[in-house]
C-alpha positions as CSV (number, residue, x, y, z in Angstrom):
1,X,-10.9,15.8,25.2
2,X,-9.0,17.9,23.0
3,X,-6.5,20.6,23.1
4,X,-5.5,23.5,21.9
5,X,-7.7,24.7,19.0
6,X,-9.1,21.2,18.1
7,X,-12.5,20.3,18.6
8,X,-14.1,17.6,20.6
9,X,-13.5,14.3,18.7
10,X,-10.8,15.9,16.4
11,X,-7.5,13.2,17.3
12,X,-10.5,10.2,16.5
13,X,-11.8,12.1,13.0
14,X,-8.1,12.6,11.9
15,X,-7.5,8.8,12.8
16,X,-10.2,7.3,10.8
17,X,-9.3,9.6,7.9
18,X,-5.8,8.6,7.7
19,X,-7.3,4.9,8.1
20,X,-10.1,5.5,4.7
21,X,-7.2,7.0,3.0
22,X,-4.9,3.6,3.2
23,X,-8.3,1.4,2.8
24,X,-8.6,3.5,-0.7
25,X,-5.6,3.3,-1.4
26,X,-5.0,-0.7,-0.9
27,X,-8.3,-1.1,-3.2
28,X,-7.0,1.0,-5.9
29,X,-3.9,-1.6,-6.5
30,X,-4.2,-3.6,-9.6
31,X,-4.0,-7.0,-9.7
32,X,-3.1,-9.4,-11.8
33,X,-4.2,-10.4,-14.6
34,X,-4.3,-12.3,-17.8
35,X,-1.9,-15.6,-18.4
36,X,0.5,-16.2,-15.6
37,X,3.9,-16.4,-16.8
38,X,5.9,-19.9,-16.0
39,X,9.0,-18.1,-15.2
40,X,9.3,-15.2,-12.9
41,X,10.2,-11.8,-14.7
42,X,12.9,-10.8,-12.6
43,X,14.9,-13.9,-11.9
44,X,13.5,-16.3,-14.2
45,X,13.0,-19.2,-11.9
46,X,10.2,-21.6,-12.5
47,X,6.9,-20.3,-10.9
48,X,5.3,-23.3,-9.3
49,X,2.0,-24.7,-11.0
50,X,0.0,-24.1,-7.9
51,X,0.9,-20.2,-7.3
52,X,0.2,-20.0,-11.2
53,X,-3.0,-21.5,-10.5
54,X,-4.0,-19.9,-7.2
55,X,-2.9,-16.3,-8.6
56,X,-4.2,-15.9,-12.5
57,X,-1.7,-13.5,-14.0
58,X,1.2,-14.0,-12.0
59,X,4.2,-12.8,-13.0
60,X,6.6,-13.1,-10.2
61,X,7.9,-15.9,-7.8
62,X,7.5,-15.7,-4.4
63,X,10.9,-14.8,-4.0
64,X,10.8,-11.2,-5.9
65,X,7.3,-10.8,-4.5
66,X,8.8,-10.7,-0.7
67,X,11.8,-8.6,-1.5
68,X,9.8,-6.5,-3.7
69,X,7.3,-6.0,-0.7
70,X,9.7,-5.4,2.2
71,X,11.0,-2.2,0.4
72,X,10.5,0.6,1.8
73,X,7.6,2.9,-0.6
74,X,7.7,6.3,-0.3
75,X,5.0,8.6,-0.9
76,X,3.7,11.5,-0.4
77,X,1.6,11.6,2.7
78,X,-0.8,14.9,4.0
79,X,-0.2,16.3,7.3
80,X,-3.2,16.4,9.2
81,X,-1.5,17.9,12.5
82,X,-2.6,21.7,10.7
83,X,0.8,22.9,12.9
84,X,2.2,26.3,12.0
85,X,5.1,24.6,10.8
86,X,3.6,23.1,7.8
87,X,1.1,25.4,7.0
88,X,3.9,27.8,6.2
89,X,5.9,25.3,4.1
């Protein structure tokens, strides 16, 4: 049920939006590519044969990949609430 001015099924539709949105987004990532490098590009320790061979195109050790993962990303995101608040910003 919804509330307020939303319609019937609103909360679900703005859900699976949101969802298609990071989907497209993961999907539109480049990967790797070409000749994987034998040392990492940011600390230059030996990349191991079998990441190099499992991941053509690799360029970082595991290592950099985790920290570079586990920080936080901003960007910009769209407000699907539709509150007053940010229609008038």
């Amino acid at each position: 049920m919804a509330g307020g001015w939303a319609k019937d099924g609103a909360v679900s539709e703005q859900i699976e939006a949101s969802i298609n949105d990071e989907l497209a987004r993961l999907k539109a990532r480049k990967l790797p590519q070409g000749e994987s490098r034998t040392h990492c590009a940011e600390c230059e320790e030996p990349i191991p044969e079998a990441r190099r061979a499992a991941l053509p195109g690799v360029k970082l050790c595991i290592d950099c990949v985790n920290e570079r993962d586990n920080r936080p990303e901003t960007r910009g995101g769209i407000n699907r609430r539709g509150s007053k608040d940010s229609q008038l910003k």
